[in-house]
MARZA-824932 format. One record per residue: residue in one letter; y, z, x of N, C-alpha, C in turn. Coordinates in steps of 0.02 Angstrom, whole numbers, padded with zeros to 5 digits, always signed. Layout:
BEGIN
AYZXYZXYZX;...
END
This chain:
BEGIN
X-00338+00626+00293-00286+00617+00245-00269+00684+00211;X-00319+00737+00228-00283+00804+00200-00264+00815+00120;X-00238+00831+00080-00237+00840+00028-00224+00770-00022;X-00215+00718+00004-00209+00662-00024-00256+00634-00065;X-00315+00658+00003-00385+00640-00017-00418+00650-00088;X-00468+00589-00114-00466+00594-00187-00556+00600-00191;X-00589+00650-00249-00659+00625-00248-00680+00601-00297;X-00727+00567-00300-00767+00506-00342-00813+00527-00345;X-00823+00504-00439-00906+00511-00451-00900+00592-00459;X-00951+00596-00515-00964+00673-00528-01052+00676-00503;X-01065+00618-00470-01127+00634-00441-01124+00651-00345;X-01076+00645-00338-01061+00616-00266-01087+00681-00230;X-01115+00687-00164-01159+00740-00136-01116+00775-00105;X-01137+00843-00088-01096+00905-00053-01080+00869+00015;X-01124+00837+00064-01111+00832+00107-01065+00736+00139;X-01063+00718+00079-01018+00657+00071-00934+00671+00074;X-00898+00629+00127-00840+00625+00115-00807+00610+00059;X-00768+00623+00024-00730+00605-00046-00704+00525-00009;X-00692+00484-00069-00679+00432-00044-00594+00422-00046;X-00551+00377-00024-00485+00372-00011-00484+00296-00032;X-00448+00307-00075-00427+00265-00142-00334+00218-00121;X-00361+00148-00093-00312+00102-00052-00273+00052-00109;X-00241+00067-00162-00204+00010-00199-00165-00041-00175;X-00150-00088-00197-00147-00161-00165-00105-00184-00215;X-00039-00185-00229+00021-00222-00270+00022-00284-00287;X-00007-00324-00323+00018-00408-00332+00073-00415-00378;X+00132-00438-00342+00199-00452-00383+00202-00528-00382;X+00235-00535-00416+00270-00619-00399+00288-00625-00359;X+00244-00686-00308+00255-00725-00241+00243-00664-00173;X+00186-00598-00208+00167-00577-00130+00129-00623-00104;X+00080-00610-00059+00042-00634+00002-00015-00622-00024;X-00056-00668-00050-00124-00654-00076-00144-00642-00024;X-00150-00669+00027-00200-00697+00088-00186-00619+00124;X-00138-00568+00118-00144-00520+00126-00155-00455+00099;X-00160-00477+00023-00222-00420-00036-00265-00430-00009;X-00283-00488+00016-00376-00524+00019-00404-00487+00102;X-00344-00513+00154-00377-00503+00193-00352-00425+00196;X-00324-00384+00187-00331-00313+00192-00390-00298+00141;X-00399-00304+00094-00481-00299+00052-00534-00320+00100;X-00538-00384+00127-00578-00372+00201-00599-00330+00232;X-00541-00295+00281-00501-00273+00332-00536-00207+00313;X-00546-00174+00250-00562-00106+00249-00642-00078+00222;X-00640-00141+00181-00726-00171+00182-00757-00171+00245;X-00749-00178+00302-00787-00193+00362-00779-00107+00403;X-00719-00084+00375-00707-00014+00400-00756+00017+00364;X-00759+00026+00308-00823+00061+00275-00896+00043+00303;X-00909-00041+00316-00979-00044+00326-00973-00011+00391;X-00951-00041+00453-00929+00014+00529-00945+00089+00528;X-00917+00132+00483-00905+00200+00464-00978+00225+00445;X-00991+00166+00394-01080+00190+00372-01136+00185+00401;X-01118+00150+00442-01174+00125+00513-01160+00173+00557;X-01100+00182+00595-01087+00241+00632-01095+00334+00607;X-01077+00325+00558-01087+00385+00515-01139+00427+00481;X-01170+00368+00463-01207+00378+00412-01215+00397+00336;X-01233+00404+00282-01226+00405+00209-01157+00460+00200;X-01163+00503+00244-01098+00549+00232-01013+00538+00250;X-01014+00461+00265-00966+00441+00328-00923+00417+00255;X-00827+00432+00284-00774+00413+00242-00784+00360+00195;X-00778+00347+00144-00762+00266+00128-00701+00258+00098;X-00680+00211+00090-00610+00179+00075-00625+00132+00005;X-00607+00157-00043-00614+00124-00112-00546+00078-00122;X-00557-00003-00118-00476-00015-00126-00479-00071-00192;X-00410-00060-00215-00401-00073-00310-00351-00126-00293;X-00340-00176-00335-00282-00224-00335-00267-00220-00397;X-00197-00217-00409-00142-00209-00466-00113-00260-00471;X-00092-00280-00547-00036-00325-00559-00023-00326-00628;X+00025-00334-00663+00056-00339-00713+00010-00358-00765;X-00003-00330-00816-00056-00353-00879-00022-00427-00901;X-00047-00475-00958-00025-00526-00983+00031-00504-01010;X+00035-00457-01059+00110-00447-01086+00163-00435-01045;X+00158-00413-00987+00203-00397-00943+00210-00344-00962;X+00187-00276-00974+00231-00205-01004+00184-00144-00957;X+00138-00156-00937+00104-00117-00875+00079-00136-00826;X+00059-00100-00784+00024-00127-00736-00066-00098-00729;X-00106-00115-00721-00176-00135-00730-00228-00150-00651;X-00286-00089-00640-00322-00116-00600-00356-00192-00639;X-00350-00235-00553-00384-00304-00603-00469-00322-00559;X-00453-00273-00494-00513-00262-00452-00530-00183-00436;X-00584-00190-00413-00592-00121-00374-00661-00096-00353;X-00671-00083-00281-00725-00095-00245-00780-00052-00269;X-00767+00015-00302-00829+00055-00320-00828+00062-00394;X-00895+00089-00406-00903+00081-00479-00874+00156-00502;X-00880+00222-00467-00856+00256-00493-00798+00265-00548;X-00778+00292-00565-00724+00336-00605-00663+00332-00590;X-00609+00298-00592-00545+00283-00562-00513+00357-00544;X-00491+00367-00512-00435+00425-00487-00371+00411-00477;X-00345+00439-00444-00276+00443-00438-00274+00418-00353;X-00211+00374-00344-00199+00325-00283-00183+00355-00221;X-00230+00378-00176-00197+00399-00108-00139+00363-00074;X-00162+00304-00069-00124+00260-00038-00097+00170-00087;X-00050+00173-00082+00004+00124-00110+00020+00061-00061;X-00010-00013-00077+00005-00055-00023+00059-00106-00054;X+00110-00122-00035+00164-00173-00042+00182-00224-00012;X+00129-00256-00034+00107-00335+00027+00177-00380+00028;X+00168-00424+00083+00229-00455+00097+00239-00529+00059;X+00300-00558+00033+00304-00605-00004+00309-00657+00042;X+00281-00708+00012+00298-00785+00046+00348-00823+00020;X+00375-00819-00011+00429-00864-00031+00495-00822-00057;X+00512-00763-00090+00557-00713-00108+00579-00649-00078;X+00628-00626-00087+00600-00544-00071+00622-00513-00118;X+00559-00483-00157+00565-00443-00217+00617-00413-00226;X+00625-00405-00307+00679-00355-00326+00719-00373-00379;X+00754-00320-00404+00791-00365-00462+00762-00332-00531;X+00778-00366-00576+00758-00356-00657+00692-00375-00660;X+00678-00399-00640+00601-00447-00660+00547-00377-00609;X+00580-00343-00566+00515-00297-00546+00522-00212-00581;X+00577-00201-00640+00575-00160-00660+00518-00097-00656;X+00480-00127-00699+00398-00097-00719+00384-00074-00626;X+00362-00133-00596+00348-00129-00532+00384-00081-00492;X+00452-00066-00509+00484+00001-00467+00468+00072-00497;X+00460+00061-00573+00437+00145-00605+00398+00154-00586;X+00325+00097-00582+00251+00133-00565+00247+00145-00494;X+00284+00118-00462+00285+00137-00385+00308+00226-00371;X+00382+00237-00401+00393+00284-00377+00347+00346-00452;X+00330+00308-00504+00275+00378-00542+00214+00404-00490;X+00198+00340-00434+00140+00343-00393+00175+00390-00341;X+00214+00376-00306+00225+00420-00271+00255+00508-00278;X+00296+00504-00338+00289+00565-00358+00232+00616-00382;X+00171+00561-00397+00113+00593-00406+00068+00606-00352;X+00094+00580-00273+00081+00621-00191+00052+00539-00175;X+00057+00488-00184+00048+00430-00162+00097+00430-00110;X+00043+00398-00055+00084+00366+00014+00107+00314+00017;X+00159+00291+00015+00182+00218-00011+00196+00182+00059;X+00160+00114+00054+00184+00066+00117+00189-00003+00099;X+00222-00013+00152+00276-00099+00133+00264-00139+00209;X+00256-00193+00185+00234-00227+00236+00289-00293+00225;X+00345-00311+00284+00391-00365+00289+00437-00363+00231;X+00431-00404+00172+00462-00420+00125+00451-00356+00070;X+00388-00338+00064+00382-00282+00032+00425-00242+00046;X+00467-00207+00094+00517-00172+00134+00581-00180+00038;X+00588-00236+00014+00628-00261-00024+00614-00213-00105;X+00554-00220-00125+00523-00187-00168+00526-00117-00158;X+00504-00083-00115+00513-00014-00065+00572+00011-00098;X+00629-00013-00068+00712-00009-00054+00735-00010-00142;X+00711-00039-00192+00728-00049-00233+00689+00025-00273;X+00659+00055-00275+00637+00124-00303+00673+00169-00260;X+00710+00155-00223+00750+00215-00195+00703+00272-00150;X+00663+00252-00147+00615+00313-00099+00638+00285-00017;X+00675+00248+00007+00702+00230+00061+00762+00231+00096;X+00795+00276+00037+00860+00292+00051+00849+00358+00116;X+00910+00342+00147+00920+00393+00207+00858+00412+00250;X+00795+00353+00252+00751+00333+00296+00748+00292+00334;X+00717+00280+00379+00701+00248+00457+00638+00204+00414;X+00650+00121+00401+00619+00068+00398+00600+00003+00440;X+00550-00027+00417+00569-00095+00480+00514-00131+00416;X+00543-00186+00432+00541-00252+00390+00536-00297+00446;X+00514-00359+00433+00524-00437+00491+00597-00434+00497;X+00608-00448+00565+00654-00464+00583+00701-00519+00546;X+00681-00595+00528+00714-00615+00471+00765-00598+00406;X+00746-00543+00397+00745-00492+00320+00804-00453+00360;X+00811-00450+00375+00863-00395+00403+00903-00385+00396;X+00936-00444+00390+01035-00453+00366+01041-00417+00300;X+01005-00452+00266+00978-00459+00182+00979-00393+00162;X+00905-00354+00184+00911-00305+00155+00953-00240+00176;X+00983-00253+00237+01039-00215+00254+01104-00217+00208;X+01125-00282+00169+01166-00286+00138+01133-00280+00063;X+01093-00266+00055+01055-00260-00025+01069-00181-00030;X+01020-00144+00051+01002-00074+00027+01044-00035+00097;X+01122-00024+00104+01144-00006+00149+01099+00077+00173;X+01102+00114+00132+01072+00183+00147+00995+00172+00166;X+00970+00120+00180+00928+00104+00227+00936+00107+00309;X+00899+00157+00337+00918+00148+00416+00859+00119+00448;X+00880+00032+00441+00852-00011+00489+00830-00021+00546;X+00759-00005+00577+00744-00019+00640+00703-00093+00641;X+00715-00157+00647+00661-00186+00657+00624-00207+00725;X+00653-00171+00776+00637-00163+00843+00559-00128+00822;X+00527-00112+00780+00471-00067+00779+00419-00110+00720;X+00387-00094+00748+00317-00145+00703+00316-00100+00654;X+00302-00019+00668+00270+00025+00619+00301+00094+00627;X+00323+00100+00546+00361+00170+00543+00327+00197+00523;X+00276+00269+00531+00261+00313+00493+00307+00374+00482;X+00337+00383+00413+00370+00446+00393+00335+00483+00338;X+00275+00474+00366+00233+00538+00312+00203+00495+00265;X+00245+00511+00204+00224+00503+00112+00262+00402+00130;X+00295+00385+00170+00292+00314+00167+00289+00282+00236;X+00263+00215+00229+00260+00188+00299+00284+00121+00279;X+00316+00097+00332+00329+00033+00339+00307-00012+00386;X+00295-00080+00393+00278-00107+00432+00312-00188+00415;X+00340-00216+00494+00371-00273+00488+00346-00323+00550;X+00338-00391+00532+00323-00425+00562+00267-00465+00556;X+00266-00534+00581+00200-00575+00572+00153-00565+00564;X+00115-00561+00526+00044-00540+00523+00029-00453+00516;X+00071-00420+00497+00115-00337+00514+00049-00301+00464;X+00040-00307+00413-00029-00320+00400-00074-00274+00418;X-00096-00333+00469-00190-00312+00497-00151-00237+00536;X-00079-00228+00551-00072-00189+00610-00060-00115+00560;X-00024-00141+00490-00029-00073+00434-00124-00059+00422;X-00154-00116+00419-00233-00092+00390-00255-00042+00447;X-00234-00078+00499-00294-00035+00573-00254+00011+00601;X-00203+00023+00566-00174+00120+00569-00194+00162+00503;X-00206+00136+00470-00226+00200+00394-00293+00180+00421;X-00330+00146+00438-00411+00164+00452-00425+00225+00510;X-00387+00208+00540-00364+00255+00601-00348+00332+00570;X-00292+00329+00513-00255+00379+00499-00330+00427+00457;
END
C-alpha cells in the first residue's frame, strides 16, 4: 500500500509490518451482511498472513462507522485492534439493499467521505455504494461500475460519471469501484491481494 500505509501502537516492533487500517461505512439501508462478512473476509486474511508469515506478517485493522445518535458525526462503533486509532487507509462503501444512497439525509456522510479522502484515503464503493461515491463528487470524469441494475439511475443522477458496468472492478488508484452480486467478496480479495 506504499505511503497509505498507517502504524499502530507506540509499542509495535521494528520488524512488524505497520498495520492497514480498512473502514467500513454504515448508512441507512447498506448491507450489513456485507460490513459483517467483509469484517470476516479480512479477519481470516490476517489469521492466513500470521500463520504464513509469522508475528511480523501485514495485518489489516478494520473499523465500522456510522452516524452518532444525534446525527451530527460520524463515530468508530467497532474496531478490531486495541491500539490507538489512526488515520483510514482504506474507505469501504458497502452496497444498499433497499435504496441508493444520496440526497440530504447523507450530507455528513458525503463531507466525511471526501475529508477522508482528501486526507490520502482510498475510497471504494461496492454496487449501490457507486450512489454515495457519485454524490461527493470524487467520481466525476472517472471510469466506474456499479450493478448493472443501477445504471440507468445513476447515469441520469451523476452524468459526468463514465459508466462501465461491463467490469466487476475498477481500480483508479485513490478510488475503486466494484459492481455486481456479491461484488463484495471480489472488492475484499483484491485489497488483500493489493
Amino acid at each position: 500500500m506504499g505511503k497509505n500505509d498507517i502504524t499502530r501502537g507506540k509499542t509495535a516492533k521494528a520488524t512488524e509490518h505497520p498495520a492497514v487500517e480498512i473502514g467500513l461505512l454504515g448508512y441507512p439501508d447498506s448491507q450489513d451482511a456485507a460490513i459483517y462478512g467483509l469484517t470476516d473476509l479480512f479477519t481470516v486474511a490476517n489469521r492466513l498472513s500470521a500463520e504464513q508469515g509469522g508475528s511480523g506478517s501485514r495485518q489489516l485493522r478494520v473499523s465500522h462507522w456510522r452516524l452518532n445518535e444525534e446525527g451530527n458525526e460520524l463515530e468508530r462503533v467497532f474496531d478490531s485492534h486495541m491500539q490507538r486509532p489512526g488515520k483510514l487507509t482504506l474507505l469501504i462503501l458497502p452496497p444498499s439493499l433497499e435504496t441508493e444512497p444520496g440526497g440530504e439525509t447523507m450530507t455528513r456522510h458525503v463531507r466525511w467521505i471526501n475529508d477522508q479522502h482528501a486526507a490520502g484515503t482510498i475510497v471504494c464503493s461496492v454496487c449501490a455504494g457507486a450512489f454515495l461515491l457519485a454524490e461527493t463528487g470524487l467520481l466525476s470524469g472517472r471510469a466506474a461500475t456499479t450493478h448493472w441494475i443501477h445504471t440507468e439511475t445513476l447515469a441520469k443522477r451523476f452524468p459526468e460519471v463514465l459508466l462501465d458496468t461491463d467490469k466487476l472492478l475498477i481500480d483508479d488508484g485513490d478510488i475503486i469501484t466494484a459492481g455486481g452480486v456479491m461484488a463484495w467478496v471480489d472488492l475484499g480479495l483484491s485489497l488483500v491481494d493489493r
